[in-house]
C-alpha positions, 0 to 999 in steps of 0.5 A: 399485523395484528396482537392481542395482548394483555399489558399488565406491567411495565415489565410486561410491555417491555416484553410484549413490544421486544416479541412484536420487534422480533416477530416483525423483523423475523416476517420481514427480512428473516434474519431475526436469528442472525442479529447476535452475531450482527450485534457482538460484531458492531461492538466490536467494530465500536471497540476497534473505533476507539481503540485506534481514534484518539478523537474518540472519546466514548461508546456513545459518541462512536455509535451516535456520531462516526459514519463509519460505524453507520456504514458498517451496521448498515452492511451487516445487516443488508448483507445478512439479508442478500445472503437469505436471498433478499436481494432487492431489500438488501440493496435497498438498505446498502444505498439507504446507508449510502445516502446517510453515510457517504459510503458504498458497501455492497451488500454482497462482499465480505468484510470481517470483524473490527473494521475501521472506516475513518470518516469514510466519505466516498468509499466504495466497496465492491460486491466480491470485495473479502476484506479480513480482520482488523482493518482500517480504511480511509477516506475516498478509497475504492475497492473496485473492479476494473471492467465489465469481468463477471465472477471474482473481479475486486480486492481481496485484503487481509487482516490487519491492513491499512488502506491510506485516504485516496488510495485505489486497489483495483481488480482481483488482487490479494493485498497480503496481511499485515500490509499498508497501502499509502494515500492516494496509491493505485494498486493493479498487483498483489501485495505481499505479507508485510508490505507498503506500497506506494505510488501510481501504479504502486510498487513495493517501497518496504517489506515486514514492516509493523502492523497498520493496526498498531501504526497509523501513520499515513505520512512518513512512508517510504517514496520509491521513486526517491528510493531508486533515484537515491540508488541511481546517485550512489551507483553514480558516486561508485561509478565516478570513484571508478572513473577517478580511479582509471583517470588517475591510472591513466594518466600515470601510465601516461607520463611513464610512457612520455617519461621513457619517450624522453630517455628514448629520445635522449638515448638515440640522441646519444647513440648518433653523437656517439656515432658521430664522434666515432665517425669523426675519429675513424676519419683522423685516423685514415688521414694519419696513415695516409700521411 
């Protein structure tokens, strides 16, 4: 490609150079107009780095050093390119970030603005993956389908969702907004608004809890499995109260009935003697009037 220009200034140079960056890129990808956006979304994504980083210590240190914000500039521009139907150099750039990063975007889903990846090793998203705003992802998370299904087949998250170090979200579920997924969890099923699931498959341990975005706590998450065994132990205590109760019923209800036993006996006892001494005067006095 060739330019004819005239550099007569300093100023004039750094004009002429931005006009043939701006040219090249433009022949080239065809995406030159969308850069704006692409540049105010990476500030912004920079700002919700340091916002929820306390390793981070400066724009530059975030934009020179954090994989997550690579990853991510990466995406945008790949994507912008697979939405102009520059599949090939959109893939291109996506498993270029890839081999740089450590994590797998595919240029065709749909991620918002100020996401957070944390360190980011190993995270792969999936090409119909829509991920809302201000979400946090942790390392070694997948956003995955679960086979060979064609169309809508991975994660739908919200915004202001938090996905824990390990965690799994497979198929087309909907993880709903303001939600957390715990480290390592699998989640197979939606998640509804204001939720924290946990475990393998995950379940719901906690609903309308605090944002993830403002709590970034992966560790102190409620256990469901200790939840339902801690509700089978005072199911148990309940159901011991009752039998103590009935036992204690019982055995009142035993010693009365043993108790009028004793009296009957007593009574009959007392009824024979009775008969017995009547019998015994019946015959002294037959004995008299035989006389």
């Amino acid at each position: 490609m060739d330019y004819k220009y005239t550099v007569t200034s300093k100023q004039n140079f750094a004009k002429i150079g931005q006009d043939i960056i701006n040219k090249t890129l433009s022949k080239i990808f065809g995406v030159c107009n969308g850069f704006d956006r692409i540049l105010s979304d990476i500030k912004d994504d920079v700002k919700a780095v340091k916002a929820r980083d306390p390793a981070a210590t400066s724009d530059v240190e975030i934009i020179l050093l954090y994989s997550g914000i690579h990853a991510v500039l990466g995406y945008r521009v790949a994507h912008k390119l697979y939405i102009s139907n520059h599949t090939f150099a959109a893939r291109f750039l996506s498993q270029l970030t890839r081999h740089f990063t450590g994590i797998e975007i595919h240029p065709g889903a749909k991620i918002g603005r100020r996401l957070f990846i944390d360190h980011g090793m190993g995270v792969v998203i999936g090409e119909t993956t829509e991920i809302g705003d201000d979400c946090t992802i942790y390392q070694g998370v997948t956003l995955g389908g679960t086979g060979k299904e064609t169309g809508k087949r991975h994660p739908t998250l919200g915004n202001n969702i938090m996905v824990g170090a390990g965690a799994r979200v497979l198929g087309p579920v909907k993880i709903g907004d303001n939600s957390k997924i715990a480290a390592g969890a699998v989640v197979l099923k939606d998640i509804p608004e204001g939720s924290t699931a946990v475990g393998i498959p995950a379940r719901i341990a906690r609903q309308k809890g605090v944002k993830p975005c403002d709590d970034m706590d992966q560790i102190h998450i409620p256990d469901p499995i200790t939840q339902e065994l801690a509700k089978m132990c005072r199911k148990i205590d309940d159901i011991q109260k009752e039998l103590n109760i009935y036992k204690e019923r019982e055995t009142k209800r035993a010693e009365a009935i043993a108790k009028r036993k004793v009296a009957a006996r007593k009574v009959a006892q007392i009824k024979a003697e009775n008969q017995k001494a009547e019998e015994k005067i019946e015959e002294k006095t037959n004995e008299k009037e035989g006389n």
